[in-house]
One Martini backbone bead per residue (centre of mass of N, CA, C, O) as a GRO file, in nm:
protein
   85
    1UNK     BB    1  10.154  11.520  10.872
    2UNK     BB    2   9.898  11.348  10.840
    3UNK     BB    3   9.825  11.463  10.540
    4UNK     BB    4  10.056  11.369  10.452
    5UNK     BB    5  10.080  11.049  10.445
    6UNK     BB    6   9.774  11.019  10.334
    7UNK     BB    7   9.912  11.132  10.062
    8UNK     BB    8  10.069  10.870  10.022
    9UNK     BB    9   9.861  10.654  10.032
   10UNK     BB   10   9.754  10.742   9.717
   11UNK     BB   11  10.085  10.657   9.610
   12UNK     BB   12  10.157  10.373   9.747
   13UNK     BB   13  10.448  10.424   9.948
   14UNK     BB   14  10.229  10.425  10.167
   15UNK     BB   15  10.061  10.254  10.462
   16UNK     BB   16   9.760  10.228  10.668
   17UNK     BB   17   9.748  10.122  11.008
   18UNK     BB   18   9.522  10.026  11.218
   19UNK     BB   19   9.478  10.101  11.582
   20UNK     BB   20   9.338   9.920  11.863
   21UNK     BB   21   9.352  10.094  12.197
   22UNK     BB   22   9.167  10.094  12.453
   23UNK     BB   23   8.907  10.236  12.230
   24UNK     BB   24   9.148  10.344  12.059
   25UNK     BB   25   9.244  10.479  11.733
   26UNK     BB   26   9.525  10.448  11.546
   27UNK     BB   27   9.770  10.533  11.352
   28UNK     BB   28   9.994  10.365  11.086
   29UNK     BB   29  10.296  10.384  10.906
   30UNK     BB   30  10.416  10.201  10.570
   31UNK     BB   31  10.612  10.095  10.381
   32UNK     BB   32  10.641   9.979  10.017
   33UNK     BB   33  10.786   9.872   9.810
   34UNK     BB   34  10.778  10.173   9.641
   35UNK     BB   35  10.927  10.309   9.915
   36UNK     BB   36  11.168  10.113   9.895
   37UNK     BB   37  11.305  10.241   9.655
   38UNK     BB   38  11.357  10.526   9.871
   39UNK     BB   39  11.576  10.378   9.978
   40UNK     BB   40  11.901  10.368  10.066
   41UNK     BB   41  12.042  10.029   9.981
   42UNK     BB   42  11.829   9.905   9.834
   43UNK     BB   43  11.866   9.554   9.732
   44UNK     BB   44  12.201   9.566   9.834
   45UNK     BB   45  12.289   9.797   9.826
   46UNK     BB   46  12.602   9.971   9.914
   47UNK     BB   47  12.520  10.208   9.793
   48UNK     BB   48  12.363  10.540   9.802
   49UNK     BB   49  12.425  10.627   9.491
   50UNK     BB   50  12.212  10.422   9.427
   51UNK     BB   51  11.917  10.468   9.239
   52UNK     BB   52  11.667  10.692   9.328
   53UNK     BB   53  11.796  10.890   9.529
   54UNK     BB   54  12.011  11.000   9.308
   55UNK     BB   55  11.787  11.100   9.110
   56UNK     BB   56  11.641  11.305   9.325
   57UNK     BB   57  11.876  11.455   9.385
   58UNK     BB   58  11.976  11.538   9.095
   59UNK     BB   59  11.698  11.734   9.029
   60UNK     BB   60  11.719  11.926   9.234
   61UNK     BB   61  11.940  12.078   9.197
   62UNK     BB   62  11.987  12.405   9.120
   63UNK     BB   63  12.080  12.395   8.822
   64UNK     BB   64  11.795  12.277   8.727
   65UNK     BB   65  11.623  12.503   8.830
   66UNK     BB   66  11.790  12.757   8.692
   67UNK     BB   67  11.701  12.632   8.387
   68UNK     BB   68  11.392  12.685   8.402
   69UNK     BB   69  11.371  13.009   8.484
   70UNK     BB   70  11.458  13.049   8.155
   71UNK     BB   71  11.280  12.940   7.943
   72UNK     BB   72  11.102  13.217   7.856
   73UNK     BB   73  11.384  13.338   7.715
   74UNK     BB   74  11.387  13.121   7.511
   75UNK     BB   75  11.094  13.171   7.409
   76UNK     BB   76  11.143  13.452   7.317
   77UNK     BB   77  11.428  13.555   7.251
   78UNK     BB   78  11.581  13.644   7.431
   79UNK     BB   79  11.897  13.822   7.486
   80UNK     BB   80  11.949  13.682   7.758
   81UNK     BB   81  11.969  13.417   7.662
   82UNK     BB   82  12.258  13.383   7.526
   83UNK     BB   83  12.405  13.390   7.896
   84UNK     BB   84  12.339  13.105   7.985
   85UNK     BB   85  12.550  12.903   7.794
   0.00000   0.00000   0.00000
């Protein structure tokens, strides 16, 4: 987990800060404005479905990985190609 935070604060999402209790340094992590722009909600809408969380949502969906999974056989000309449209 620590190491998937560390890679977020290099694309500027998260940002880690150095907290010193007692002479041992723990990390905390924070949302940049970019981090906050994937939370739903941000910026005062009121509705979960505006902004980037549903853009990001509706990329994942199954029906478009299974439309890339497709690509080799319209690129080969693939007559298996003809039954996906």
């Amino acid at each position: 987990l620590f190491r998937c935070l560390r890679l977020l604060c290099t694309t500027g999402i998260i940002e880690e800060i150095v907290i010193t209790e007692d002479g041992s340094k723990k990390s905390a992590f924070l949302l940049t404005e970019m981090g906050q722009l994937l939370q739903t909600g941000f910026g005062g809408s009121a509705s979960p479905s505006d902004g980037v969380p549903s853009v990001v949502l509706h990329w994942m969906e199954q029906p478009l990985w299974d439309a890339w999974s497709h690509l080799p056989d319209y690129l080969a000309g693939s007559p298996k190609a003809k039954d996906y449209n």
